[in-house]
C-alpha positions in Angstrom: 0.0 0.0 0.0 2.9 2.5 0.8 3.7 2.1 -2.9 0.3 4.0 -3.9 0.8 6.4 -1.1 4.3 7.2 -2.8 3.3 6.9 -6.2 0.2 9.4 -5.2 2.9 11.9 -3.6 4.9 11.9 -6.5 2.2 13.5 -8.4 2.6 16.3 -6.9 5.2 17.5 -8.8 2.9 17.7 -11.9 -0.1 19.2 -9.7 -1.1 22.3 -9.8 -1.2 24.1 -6.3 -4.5 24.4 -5.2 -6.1 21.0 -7.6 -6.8 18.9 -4.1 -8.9 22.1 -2.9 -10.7 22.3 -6.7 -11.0 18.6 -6.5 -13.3 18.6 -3.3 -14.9 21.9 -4.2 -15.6 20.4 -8.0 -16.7 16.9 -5.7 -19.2 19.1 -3.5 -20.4 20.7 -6.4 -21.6 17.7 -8.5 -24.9 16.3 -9.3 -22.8 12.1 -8.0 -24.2 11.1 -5.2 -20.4 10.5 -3.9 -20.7 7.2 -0.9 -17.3 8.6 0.2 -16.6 12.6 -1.1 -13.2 12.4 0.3 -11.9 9.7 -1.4 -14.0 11.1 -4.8 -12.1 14.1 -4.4 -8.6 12.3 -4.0 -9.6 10.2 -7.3 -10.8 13.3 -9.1 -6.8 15.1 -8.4 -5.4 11.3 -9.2 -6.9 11.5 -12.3 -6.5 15.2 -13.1 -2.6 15.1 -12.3 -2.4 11.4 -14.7 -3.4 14.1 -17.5 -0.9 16.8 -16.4 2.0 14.0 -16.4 0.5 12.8 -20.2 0.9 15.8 -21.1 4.5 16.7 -19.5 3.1 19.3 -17.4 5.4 19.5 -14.6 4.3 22.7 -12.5 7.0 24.8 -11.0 5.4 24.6 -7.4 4.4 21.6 -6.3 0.7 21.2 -4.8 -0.1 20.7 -1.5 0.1 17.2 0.4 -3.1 15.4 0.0 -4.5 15.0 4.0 -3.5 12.3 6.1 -6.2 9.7 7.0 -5.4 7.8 10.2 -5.7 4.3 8.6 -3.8 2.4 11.3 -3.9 -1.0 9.5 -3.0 -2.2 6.1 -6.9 -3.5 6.5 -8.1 0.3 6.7 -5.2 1.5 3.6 -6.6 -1.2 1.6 -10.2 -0.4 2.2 -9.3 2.9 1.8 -7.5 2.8 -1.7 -10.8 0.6 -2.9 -12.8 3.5 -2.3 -10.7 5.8 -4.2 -10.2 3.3 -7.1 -14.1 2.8 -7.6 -14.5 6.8 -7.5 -11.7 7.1 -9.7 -13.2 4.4 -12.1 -16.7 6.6 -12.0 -14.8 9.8 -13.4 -15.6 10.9 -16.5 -11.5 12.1 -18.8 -13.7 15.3 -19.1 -13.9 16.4 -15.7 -10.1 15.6 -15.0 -9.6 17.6 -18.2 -12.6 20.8 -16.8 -10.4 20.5 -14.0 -7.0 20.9 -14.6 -7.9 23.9 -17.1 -9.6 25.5 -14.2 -7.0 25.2 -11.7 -4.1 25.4 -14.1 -5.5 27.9 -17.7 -2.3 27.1 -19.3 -3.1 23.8 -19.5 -5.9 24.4 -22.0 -4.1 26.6 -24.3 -3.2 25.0 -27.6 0.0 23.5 -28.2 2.2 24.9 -31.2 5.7 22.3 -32.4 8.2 24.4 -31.6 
């Protein structure tokens, strides 16, 4: 499980600061009926930072540590990580993509070869 956890933090470096914050906000916001909003909101900046690293966008300020959850057994990091996987599998590409053009409006303008 730590190997999620440290794959997750390594994200970070292509998150905007501020996307966990959106991510819950954009979560609070939605028509889903979310069984577990906290973990929809850390699949919603999962998936929204996956894009950023497609597209090479590595920010120049990291974003913020997502919150610590006192899971105090593997049992609880495993639930845990299920519940984030099924709201991550729920998540519409378009709403990683509304997202990170929100948080991040560089991200949406066009790309030119160079």
């Amino acid at each position: 499980m730590h190997t999620l956890t440290d794959a997750v933090e390594q994200l970070r470096d292509y998150a905007p600061p501020g996307l966990f914050y959106a991510a819950e906000d954009a979560v609070e916001e939605s028509a889903e009926d979310w069984p577990n909003p906290q973990a929809a909101a850390e699949a919603l900046y999962i998936k929204t930072a996956l894009l950023a690293v497609t597209r090479s966008q590595r920010t120049r300020c990291s974003s913020e540590p997502l919150p610590g959850k006192p899971l105090t057994t593997t049992e609880d990091e495993a639930r845990w990580w299920a519940q984030v996987q099924h709201a991550y599998a729920s998540i519409p590409p378009r709403q990683a993509e509304e997202l990170l053009a929100t948080v991040d409006p560089k991200s949406a303008e066009p790309r030119t070869a160079g």
